[in-house]
Each structure stands twice: as structure tokens, then as C-alpha cells.
C-alpha positions as a printed Julia matrix, in Angstrom:
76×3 Matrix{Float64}:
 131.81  78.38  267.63
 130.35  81.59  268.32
 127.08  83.38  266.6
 128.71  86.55  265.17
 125.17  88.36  265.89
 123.41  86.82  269.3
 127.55  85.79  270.76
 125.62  82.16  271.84
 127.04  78.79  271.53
 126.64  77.35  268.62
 127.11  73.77  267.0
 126.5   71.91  263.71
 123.24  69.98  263.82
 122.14  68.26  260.45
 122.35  71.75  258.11
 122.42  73.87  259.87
 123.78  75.86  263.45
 121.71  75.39  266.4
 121.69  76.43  270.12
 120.35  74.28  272.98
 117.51  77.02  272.69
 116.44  76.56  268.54
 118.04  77.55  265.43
 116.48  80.98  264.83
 118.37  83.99  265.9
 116.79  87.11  266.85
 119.56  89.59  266.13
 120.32  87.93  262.93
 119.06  90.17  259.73
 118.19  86.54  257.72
 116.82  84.37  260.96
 119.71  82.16  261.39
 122.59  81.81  263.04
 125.64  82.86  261.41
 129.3   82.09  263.26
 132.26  83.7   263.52
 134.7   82.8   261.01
 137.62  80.41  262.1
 139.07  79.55  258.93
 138.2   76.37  258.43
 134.26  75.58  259.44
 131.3   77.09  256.83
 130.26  80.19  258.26
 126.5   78.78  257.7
 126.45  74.81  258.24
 129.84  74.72  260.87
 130.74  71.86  258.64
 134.73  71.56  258.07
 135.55  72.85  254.63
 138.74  72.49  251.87
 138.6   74.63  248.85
 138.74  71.83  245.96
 139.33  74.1   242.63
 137.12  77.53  243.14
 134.79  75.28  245.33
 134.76  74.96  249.29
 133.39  71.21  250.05
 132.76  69.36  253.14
 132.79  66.4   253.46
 129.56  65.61  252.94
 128.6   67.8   249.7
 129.56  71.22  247.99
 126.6   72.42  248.83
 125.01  74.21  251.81
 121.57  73.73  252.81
 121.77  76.75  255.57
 123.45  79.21  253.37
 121.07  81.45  251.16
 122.87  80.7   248.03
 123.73  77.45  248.59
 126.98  77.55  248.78
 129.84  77.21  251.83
 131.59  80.4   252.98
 134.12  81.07  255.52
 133.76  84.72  255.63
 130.55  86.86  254.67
């Protein structure tokens, strides 16, 4: 996965997306890496989602630490 807003590598460390080089991006407008959407992986966390009802899940929780509201997204 790409950053949509630096174009780095990224990958899904604990909560959130990091780079070899730190989780904060520069070019971001909120500080954090945000990827490109595929689909399938939260937008915020990179964690593989399914849309269970009106709610996207992973398969660790329905909730996203990374994202500013909390929840997953595949598309901002």
C-alpha cells in the first residue's frame, strides 16, 4: 500500500500505517498516513475489512484507533 499524500510505502503496524521512517506524514492535512484505497484494507489502520450489516470490521474490532472518528473506511 501506497500513502495517497507522501506516495511512500506503507504497512500496518499495531493501529496504525507506518513507514520504515515514522508514522507522521508531512503532506498529510491530519499528520498521518492515509493509503490509497484498494477495496478491501481500511484506508486508516491497512487492516483487512468485511462490511458486517452497515459496519466495516476487521478482524480484530469495528473500531479504528488511526481513523479520526473511529471508524474503518475504504474510501475518504
Amino acid at each position: 500500500m501506497n500513502c495517497r499524500y507522501c506516495g511512500k510505502e506503507v504497512k500496518s503496524i499495531g493501529f496504525a500505517l507506518r513507514t520504515p521512517y515514522g508514522d507522521k506524514c508531512p503532506s498529510s492535512p491530519v499528520g498521518k498516513h492515509i493509503a490509497v484505497s484498494d477495496g478491501r484494507h481500511c484506508i486508516y489502520c491497512g487492516e483487512e475489512v468485511e462490511s458486517v450489516g452497515m459496519v466495516l470490521r476487521s478482524s480484530r474490532s469495528d473500531l479504528c484507533y488511526a481513523s479520526p472518528n473511529k471508524k474503518h473506511a475504504l474510501d475518504k
